[in-house]
C-alpha angles and dihedrals in degrees: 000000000000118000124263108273083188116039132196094272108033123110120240143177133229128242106181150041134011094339097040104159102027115123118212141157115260101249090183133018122207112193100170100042088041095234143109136209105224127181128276084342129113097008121182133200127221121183107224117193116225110272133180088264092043119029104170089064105163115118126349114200122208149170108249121214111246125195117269100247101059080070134076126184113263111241110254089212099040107012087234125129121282147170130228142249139190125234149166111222124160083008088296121113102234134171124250135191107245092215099054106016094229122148104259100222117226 
């Protein structure tokens, strides 16, 4: 199994879909589904009807899992999409942003 170019904690920004454009931090990461939760963005509603556990029922808002290639890594220099690449510096494989060159933390 490859390592995880996008981690549970690194911004990212979206490149596809209804919210195209929005940046936030990967709340769940998924590997072997090939999706991640990120937040306030894709967020889904399901209607719940009341129940004895839950009275007040109405709308219940949620972050939706996407799959992982509608997101790219935010920049840590510049906050735009990048992409990620793996190297070995001070003798650690470590993750680095393929636009600036900068060492992606995490």
């Amino acid at each position: 199994m490859a390592a995880a170019k996008i981690k549970k904690g690194d911004t990212v920004v979206v490149l596809s879909g209804k919210d195209k454009g929005k940046t936030g931090e990967v709340t769940r990461a998924m590997p072997k589904d090939g999706k991640v939760v990120v937040s306030g963005v894709n967020v889904a509603t399901r209607h719940k009807k009341p129940s004895q556990t839950d009275p007040s029922g109405g709308l219940d808002k949620f972050e939706a899992p996407m799959h992982v290639s509608k997101v790219a890594l935010a920049d840590p220099k510049t906050g735009a999409p990048t992409r990620v690449r793996f190297e070995e510096r001070d003798g650690k494989k470590v993750r680095v942003a393929v636009k600036s060159g900068e060492v992606v933390n995490g």
